[in-house]
Structure formats: C-alpha cells, structure tokens
C-alpha positions in Angstrom: 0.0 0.0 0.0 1.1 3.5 -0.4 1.9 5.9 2.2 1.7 9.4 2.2 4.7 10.5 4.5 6.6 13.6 4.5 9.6 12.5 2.6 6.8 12.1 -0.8 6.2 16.0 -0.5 10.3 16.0 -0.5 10.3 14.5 -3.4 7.4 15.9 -5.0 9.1 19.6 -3.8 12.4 18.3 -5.5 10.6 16.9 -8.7 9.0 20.4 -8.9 12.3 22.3 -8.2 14.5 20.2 -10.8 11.6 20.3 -13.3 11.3 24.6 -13.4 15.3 24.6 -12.7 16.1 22.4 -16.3 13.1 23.9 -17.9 15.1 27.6 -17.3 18.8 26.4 -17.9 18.6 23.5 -20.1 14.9 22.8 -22.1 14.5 26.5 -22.9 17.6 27.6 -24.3 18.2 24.0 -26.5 14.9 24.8 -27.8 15.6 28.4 -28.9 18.5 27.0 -30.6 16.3 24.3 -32.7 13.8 27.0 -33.4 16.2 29.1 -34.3 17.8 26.5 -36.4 14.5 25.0 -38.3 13.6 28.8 -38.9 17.2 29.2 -40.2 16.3 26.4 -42.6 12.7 27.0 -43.2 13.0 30.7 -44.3 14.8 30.4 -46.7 12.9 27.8 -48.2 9.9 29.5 -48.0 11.5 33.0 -49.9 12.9 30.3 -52.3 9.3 29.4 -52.9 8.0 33.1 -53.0 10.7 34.0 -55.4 9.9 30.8 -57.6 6.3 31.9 -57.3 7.3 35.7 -58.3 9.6 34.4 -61.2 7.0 32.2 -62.8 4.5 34.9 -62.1 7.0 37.5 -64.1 7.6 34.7 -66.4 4.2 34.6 -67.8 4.0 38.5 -68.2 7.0 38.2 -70.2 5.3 36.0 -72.5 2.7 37.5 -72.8 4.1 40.9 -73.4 6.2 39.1 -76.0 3.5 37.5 -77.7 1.4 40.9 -77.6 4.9 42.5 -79.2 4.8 39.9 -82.0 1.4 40.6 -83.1 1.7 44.0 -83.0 5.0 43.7 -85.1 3.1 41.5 -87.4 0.8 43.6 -87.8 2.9 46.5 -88.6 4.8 44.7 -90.8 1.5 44.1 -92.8 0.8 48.1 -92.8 4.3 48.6 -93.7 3.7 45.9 -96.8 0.7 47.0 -97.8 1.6 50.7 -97.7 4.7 49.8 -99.9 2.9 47.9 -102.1 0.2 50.9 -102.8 3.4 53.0 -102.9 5.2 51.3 -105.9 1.6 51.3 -107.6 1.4 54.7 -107.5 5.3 55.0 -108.3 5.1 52.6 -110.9 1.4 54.2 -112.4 3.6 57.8 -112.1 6.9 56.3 -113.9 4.7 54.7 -116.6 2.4 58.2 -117.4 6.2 60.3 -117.1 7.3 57.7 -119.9 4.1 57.7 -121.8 3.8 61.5 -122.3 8.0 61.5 -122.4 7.3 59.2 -125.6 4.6 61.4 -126.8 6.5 64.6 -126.7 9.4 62.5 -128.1 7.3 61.4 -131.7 5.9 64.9 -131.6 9.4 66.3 -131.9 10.6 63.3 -134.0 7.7 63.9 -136.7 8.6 68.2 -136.7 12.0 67.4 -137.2 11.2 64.5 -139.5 8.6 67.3 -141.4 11.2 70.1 -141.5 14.1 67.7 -142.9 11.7 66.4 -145.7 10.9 70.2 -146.3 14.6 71.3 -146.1 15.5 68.1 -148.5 12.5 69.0 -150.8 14.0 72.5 -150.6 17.2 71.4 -151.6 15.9 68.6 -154.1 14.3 71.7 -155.9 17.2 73.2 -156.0 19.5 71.0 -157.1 16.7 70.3 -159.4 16.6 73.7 -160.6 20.7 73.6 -161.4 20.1 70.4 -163.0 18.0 71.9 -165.3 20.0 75.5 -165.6 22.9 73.3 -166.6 21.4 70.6 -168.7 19.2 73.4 -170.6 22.5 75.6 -170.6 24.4 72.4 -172.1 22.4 71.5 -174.6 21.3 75.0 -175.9 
C-alpha cells in the first residue's frame, strides 16, 4: 500500500524544483536553438518558394508581353507591306504616265523634225533640181 509520508512532499518539492530549474537552464535555451535552427532552414525555403512563385508569375507577363509584341509587329509589318505595295503602284502608275507623255513629246518632236528635214530636202531637191535643169538646158542650148 502506499503511504503518504513527508519525505513524498520532499520528493514531490524536489521533482517540482529540478523540473522549473532544467526547464530555465537547459529545455529553454536548447529549444531556442532548434527553433532558431528550423527557422534558419525554413526561411529560406519558403523565400525560395516566394521567389519561384514571383519568377514564374513575371515569367508569364514576359510571355505575354512578348506575344502581344509579335502581333503588333506583325501587324505593322503588314501596314508597312501594304503601304509599300500601294506606294510602288502609285510609283510605278507615275513612272509609266512620265514615260508615256515622255514618248509622246518624243514622236511629236521626232515627226517636226522629221517634217522640216523632208521640207529642207524638198528644198534642196528643188534646187538642185533647178541647177540640173539651168545646166542641162545651158548644155544642150
């Protein structure tokens, strides 16, 4: 049976006494240090995470930035096509109706000249015409 004698109060007293004594030197500061450790460990881990997070996060704005980027370039590049193509049309219509109307003035100025050298050589045929005759009349008379 179990008796309930001063020396169990003792004990219990002592119990107590070591129990708050290596609870204030020992248990308390070994587990600052493991707390301090796993945070040591686990903060880092977890701003690895965050920083994963933000980087995948930043990631996908990139892309899509990018991808918005290329269709606007695209599309530009379409403008800028199109607007080159309508520009050498209008280049090309111009260059034609300059060498058209250059042609023109060209046969214009071909057919006076032609018309005042057939005149000139009619000229001078009826000339030499004219001293043909002078001579051959002046030969034979």
């Amino acid at each position: 049976m179990i008796s309930l004698d001063l020396t169990f109060f003792y004990q219990l007293g002592l119990f107590l006494f070591l129990m708050w004594f290596l609870n204030r030197v020992l248990f308390r500061p070994i587990l600052a240090v493991l707390d301090a450790r796993e945070r040591a460990h686990v903060e880092p881990a977890r701003m690895a995470e965050e920083l994963i997070a933000k980087a995948n996060a930043e990631s996908a704005e990139y892309a899509g930035i990018m991808s918005e980027t290329k269709s606007d370039c695209d599309r530009i590049r379409e403008e800028l096509i199109k607007d080159a193509h309508e520009q050498e049309h209008k280049i090309l219509t111009a260059a034609t109706a300059d060498a058209t109307r250059l042609v023109g003035e060209a046969r214009e100025k071909l057919a006076a000249a032609s018309a005042q050298l057939v005149a000139e050589v009619d000229a001078h045929a009826m000339k030499l015409a004219a001293r043909l005759a002078d001579r051959l009349i002046g030969r034979s008379a």
